[in-house]
C-alpha positions as CSV (number, residue, x, y, z in Angstrom):
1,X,0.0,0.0,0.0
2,X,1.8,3.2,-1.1
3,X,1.5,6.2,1.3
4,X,1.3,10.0,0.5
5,X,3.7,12.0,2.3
6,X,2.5,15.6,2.7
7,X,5.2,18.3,1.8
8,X,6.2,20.7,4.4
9,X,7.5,24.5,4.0
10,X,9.7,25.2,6.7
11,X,9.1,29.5,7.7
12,X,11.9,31.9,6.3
13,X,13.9,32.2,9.0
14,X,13.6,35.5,10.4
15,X,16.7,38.2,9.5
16,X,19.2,38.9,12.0
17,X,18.4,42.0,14.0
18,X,20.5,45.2,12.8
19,X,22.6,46.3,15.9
20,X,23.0,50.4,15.4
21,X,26.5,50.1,16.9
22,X,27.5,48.9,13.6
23,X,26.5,51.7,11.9
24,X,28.2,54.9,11.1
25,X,25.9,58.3,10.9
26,X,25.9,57.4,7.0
27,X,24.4,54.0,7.6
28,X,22.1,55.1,10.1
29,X,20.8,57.9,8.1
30,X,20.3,55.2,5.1
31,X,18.6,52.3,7.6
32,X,15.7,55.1,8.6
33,X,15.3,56.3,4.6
34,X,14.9,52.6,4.1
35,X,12.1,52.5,6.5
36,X,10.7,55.6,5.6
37,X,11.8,57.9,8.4
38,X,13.5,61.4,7.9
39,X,17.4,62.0,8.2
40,X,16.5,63.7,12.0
41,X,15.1,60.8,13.4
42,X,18.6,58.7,12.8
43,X,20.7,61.8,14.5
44,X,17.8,61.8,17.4
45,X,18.7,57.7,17.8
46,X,22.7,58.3,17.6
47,X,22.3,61.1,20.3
48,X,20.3,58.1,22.6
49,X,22.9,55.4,21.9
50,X,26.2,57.3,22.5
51,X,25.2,60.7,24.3
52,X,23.3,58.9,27.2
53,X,23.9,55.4,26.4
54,X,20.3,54.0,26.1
55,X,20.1,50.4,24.5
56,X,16.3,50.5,25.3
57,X,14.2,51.8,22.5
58,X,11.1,52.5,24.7
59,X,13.0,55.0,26.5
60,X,13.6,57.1,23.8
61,X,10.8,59.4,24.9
62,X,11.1,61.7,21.8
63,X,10.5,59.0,19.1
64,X,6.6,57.6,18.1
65,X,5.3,54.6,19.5
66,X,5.1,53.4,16.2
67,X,8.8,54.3,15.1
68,X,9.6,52.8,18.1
69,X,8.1,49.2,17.7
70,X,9.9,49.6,14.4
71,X,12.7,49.8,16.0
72,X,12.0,46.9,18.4
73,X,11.0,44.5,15.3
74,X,14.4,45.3,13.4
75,X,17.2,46.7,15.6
76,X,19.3,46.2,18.7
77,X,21.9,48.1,20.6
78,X,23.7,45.0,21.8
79,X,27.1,46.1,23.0
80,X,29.5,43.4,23.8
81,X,28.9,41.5,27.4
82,X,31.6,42.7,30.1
83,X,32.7,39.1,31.5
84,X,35.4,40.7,33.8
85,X,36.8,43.8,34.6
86,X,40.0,45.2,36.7
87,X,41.3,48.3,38.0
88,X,44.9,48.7,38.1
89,X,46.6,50.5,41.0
90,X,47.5,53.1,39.3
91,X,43.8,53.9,37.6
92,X,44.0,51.6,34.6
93,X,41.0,49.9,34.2
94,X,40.5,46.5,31.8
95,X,37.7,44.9,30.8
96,X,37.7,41.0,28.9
97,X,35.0,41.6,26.9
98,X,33.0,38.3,25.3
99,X,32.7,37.4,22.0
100,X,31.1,34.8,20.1
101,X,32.3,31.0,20.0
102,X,34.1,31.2,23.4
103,X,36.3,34.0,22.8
104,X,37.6,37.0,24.4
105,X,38.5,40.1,23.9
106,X,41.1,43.2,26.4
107,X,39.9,47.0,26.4
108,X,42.0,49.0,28.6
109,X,41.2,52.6,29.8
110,X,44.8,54.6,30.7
111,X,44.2,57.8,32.7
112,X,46.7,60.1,32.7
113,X,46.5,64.4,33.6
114,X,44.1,65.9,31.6
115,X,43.6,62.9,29.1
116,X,42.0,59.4,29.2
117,X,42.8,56.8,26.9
118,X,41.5,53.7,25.7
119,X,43.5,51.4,23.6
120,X,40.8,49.3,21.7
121,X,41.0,46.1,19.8
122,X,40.5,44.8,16.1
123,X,40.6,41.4,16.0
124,X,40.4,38.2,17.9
125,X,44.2,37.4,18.3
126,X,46.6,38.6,15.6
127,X,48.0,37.1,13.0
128,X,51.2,39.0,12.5
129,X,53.1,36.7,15.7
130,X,55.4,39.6,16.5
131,X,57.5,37.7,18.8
132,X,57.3,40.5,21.4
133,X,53.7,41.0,22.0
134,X,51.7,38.7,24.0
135,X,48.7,38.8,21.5
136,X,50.7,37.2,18.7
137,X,51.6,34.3,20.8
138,X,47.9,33.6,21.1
139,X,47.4,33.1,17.5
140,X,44.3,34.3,15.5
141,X,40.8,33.5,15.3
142,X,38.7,36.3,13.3
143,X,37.9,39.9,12.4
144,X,36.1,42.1,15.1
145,X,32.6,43.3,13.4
146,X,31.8,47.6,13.6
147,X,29.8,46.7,16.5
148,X,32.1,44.9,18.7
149,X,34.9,47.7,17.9
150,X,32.5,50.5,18.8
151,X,30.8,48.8,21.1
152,X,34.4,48.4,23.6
153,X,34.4,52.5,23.2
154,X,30.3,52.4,24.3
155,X,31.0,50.2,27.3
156,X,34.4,52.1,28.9
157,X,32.5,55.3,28.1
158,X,29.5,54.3,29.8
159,X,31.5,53.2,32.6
160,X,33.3,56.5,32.7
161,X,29.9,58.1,32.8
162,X,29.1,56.8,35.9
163,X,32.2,57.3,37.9
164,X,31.3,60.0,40.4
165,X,32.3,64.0,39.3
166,X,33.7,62.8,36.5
167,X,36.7,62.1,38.0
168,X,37.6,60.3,34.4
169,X,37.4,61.6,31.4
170,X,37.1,59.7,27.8
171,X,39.7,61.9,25.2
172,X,41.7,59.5,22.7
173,X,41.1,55.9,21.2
174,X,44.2,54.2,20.4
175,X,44.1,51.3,17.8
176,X,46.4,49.6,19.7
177,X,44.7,46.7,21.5
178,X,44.4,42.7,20.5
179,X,45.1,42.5,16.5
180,X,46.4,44.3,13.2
181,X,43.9,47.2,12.7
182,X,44.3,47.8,8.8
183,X,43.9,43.8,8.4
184,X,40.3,44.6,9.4
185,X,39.9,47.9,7.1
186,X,36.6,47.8,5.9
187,X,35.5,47.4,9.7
188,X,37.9,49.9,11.4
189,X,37.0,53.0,9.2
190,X,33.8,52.8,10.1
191,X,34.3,52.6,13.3
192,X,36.9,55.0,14.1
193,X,33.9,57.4,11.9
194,X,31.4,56.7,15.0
195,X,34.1,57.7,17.3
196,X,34.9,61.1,15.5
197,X,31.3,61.8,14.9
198,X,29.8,64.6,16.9
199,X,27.0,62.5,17.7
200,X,28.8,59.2,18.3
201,X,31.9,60.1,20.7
202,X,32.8,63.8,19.3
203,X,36.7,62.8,19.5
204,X,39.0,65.2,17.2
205,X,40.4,63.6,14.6
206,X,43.9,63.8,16.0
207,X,42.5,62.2,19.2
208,X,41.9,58.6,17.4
209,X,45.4,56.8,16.6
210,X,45.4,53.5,14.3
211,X,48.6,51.6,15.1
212,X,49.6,49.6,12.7
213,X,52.6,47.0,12.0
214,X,53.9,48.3,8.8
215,X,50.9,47.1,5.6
216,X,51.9,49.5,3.0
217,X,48.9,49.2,0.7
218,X,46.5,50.0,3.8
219,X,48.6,52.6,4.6
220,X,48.4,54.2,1.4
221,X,44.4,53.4,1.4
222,X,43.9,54.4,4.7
223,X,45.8,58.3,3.9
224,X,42.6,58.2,1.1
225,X,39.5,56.9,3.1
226,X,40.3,58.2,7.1
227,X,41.8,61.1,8.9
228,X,43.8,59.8,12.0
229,X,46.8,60.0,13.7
230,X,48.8,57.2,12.8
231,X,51.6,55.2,15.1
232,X,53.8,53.2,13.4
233,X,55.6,49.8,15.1
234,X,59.1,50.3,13.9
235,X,61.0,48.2,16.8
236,X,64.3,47.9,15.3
237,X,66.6,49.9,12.9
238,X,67.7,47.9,10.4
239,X,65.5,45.2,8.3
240,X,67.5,41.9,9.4
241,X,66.6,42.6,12.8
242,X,63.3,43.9,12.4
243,X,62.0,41.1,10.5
244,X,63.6,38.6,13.2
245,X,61.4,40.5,15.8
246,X,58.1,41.2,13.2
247,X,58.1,38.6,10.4
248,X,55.3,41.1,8.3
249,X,59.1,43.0,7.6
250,X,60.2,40.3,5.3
251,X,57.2,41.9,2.9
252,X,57.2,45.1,3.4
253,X,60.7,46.5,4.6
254,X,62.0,49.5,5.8
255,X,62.2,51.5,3.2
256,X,59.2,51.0,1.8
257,X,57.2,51.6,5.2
258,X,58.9,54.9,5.9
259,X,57.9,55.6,2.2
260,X,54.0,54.9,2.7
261,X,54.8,56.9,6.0
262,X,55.8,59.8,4.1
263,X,53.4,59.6,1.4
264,X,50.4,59.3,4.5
265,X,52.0,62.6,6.1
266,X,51.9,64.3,3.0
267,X,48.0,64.2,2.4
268,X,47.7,64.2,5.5
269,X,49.7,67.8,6.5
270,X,48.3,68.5,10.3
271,X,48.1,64.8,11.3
272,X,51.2,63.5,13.6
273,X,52.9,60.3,12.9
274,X,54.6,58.4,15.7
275,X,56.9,55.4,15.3
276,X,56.9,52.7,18.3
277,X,60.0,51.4,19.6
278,X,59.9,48.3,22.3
279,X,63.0,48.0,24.0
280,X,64.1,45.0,24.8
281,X,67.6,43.8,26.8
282,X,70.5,43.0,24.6
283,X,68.1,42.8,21.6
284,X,67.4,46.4,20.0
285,X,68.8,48.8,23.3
286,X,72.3,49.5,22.3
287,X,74.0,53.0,21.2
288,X,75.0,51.9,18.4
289,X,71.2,51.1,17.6
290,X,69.7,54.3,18.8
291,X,72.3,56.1,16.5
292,X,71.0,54.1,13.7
293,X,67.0,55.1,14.8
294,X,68.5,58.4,15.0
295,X,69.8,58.5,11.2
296,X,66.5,56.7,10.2
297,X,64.4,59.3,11.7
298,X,66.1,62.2,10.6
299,X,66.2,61.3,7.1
300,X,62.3,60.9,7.3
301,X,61.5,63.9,9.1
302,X,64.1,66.2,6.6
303,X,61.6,64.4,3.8
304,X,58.7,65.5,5.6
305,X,59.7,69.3,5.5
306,X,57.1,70.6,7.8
307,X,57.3,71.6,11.5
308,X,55.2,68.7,12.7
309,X,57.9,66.8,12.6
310,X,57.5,62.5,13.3
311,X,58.2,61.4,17.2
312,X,59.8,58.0,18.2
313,X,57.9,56.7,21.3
314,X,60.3,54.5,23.2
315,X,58.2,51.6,25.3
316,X,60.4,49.6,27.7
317,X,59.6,45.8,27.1
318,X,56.9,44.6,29.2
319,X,56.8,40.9,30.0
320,X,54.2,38.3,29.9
321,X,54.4,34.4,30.5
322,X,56.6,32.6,28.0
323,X,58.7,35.3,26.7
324,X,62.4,35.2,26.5
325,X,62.7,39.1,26.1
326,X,63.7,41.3,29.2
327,X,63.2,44.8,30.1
328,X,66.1,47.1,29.8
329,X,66.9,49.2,32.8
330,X,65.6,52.2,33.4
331,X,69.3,53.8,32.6
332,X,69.5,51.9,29.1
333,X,66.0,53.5,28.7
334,X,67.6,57.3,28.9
335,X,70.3,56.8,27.2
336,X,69.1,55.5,24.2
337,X,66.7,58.6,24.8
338,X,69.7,60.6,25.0
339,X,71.3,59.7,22.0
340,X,68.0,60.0,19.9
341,X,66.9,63.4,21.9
342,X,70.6,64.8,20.8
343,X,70.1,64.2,17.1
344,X,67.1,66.5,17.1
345,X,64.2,63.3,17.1
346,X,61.7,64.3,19.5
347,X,61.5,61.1,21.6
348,X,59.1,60.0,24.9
349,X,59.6,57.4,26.7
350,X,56.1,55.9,27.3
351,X,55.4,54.9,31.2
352,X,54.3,52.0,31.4
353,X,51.0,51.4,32.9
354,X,48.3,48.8,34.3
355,X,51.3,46.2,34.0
356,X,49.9,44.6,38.0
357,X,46.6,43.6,35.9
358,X,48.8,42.5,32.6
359,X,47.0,45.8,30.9
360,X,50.1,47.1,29.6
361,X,51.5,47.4,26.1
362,X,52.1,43.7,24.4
363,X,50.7,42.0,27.2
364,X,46.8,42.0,25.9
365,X,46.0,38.8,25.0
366,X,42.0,37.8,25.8
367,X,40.8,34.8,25.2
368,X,41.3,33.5,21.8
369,X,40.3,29.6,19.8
370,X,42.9,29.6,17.4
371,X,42.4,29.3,13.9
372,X,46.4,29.5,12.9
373,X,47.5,26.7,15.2
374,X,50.3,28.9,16.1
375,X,49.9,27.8,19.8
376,X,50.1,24.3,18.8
377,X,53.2,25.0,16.9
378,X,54.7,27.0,19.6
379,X,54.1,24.3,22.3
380,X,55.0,21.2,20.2
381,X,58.3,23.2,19.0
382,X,59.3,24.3,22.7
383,X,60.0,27.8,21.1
384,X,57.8,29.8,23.3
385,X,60.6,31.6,25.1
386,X,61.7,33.6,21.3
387,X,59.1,32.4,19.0
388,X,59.6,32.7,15.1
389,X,56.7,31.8,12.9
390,X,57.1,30.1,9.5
391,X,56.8,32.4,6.7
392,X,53.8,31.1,5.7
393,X,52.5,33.1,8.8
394,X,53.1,36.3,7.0
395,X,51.9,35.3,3.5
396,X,48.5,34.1,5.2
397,X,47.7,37.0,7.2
398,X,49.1,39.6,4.5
């Protein structure tokens, strides 16, 4: 006896809610034209989101009911969930921040006089494995989304809100957390937007820094599409050592970074370029390498023919667990200032901050699933004390 068996049509599954942190004033402006509400209503939404930090659209008193269920049916403001959080002794805070999957993210707030700064992240893990930074040693796992960037900036702000007198105050966004910023481009510009935007976080355009490990072509493309301050991780003076310490080097060398460098300073005439210089013992800290920096930087900034002449920020290594490298003393530290400070580079010394919470530069490293194996590698290799990556490393991340 045959049998009919009824058909069944499963439902469309319903689309993904739109969270508005991932949207720039541009995008916000084009979601509310798409459902048929006027330009003011999207600036009226920004000022909720990141002027008083609502995520609630019913509390958005000065919107319809009916824009409002919109709203409800369609959108979110789902920053990402704070699974931990730690103040530093000396007033650095850090959050680990959850993402999707099982991983983690580090945002780090670094008060200082008359300045706050937070150094936000790009991506889960890094794939770069700069053999000095803690995040590298993780390996990497994806791009951060528009949201999850902004929304780091949306929950230290928020935080900061709420600290009593305002004791803390919110003025620059570094680039500089987990990850290689211009690897996730297409995500970062938009984001860093938000955080320029008078009705996102209203920060100057010189108060948002992207640090970046030397990708010429983003460089270049970055000098076209954003207007920030740009840092620069320079590390060593000469290319065989720098691409023993950052394996991206053995692509794009030297010459050819201090060439985007230039290029980016030229469109770019009133925004400041820094170059970052981890010292590290016995590695990258002798005189005879600070006069080398010194002849480096001096040939770029007699290039650069302007007053706003480049900086070389010197960071004294900071350790983390596995790492061969040691800090210099704090009298290597001066003089290799001295040296650079008497060739006419203008050169800080960065102090090094939040290190009794592992918040300090190089030492983010969250909580990330690798999808390079690099951990695996560096375990089964036993090379975790001065790790150096295949090349294939570079190729796949470039």
């Amino acid at each position: 006896m045959s049998r009919e068996i009824a058909s069944v049509t499963l439902p469309a599954a319903a689309p993904a809610p739109v969270n508005l942190l991932g949207l720039d004033r541009t995008g916000m402006v084009a979601l509310f034209a798409g459902i048929g509400e006027p330009r003011y209503r999207a600036e009226q939404v920004m000022k909720w989101i990141y002027h008083r930090h609502e995520t609630d659209f019913s509390a958005m008193t000065d919107l319809g009911k009916a824009l409002r269920a919109k709203l409800e049916a369609a959108c979110v403001v789902a920053p990402p969930k704070v699974q931990f959080e730690k103040p530093s002794a000396d007033g650095t805070h850090k959050w680990l921040l959850g993402m999707d999957g099982g991983n983690a993210i580090e945002t780090v707030f670094i008060p200082d006089k008359g300045r706050g700064t937070l150094c936000v992240s790009s991506q889960v893990g890094c794939a770069l494995a700069c053999t000095f930074c803690s995040t590298g040693a993780e390996g990497f796992n994806r791009n951060l989304s528009v949201a999850e960037i902004v929304g780091q900036v949306w929950v230290a702000a928020k935080h900061l809100g709420n600290v009593p007198h305002r004791q803390r105050k919110l003025t620059n966004v570094v680039m500089m957390g987990m990850g290689e910023p211009l690897h996730n481009f297409d995500n970062v510009v938009p984001a860093m937007s938000v955080m320029r935007d008078d009705l996102g976080f209203g920060l100057a355009n010189k108060r948002v820094t992207l640090s970046t490990s030397g990708l010429v072509p983003w460089i270049d493309r970055l000098g076209v599409e954003s207007d920030v301050s740009l840092a620069v991780s320079l590390h060593a003076p000469d290319d065989e050592l720098r691409s023993q310490l950052m394996p991206i080097n053995r692509k794009y060398p030297i010459a050819e970074l201090l060439a985007a460098c230039l290029r980016y300073a030229q469109r770019k005439p009133r925004t400041s370029i820094t170059f970052e210089y981890t010292l590290m013992q016995g590695v990258n800290d002798s005189p005879a390498q600070a006069r080398a920096l010194a002849r480096l930087m001096r040939g770029f900034n007699a290039k650069l023919q302007r007053d706003n002449a480049a900086k070389v920020n010197l960071i004294p290594f900071n350790p983390f667990p596995g790492t061969g490298y040691v800090r210099p003393s704090d009298d290597a530290v001066r003089d290799f200032q001295t040296v650079l400070m008497h060739a006419d580079v203008l050169t800080m010394v960065r102090r090094t901050r939040g290190d009794d919470i592992d918040a300090a530069c190089g030492q983010l490293k969250g909580r990330v699933l690798d999808r390079t194996r690099r951990q695996e590698r560096l375990r089964r290799a036993g090379e975790a004390a001065t790790p150096t990556p295949p090349e294939g490393d570079v190729d796949a991340a470039a």
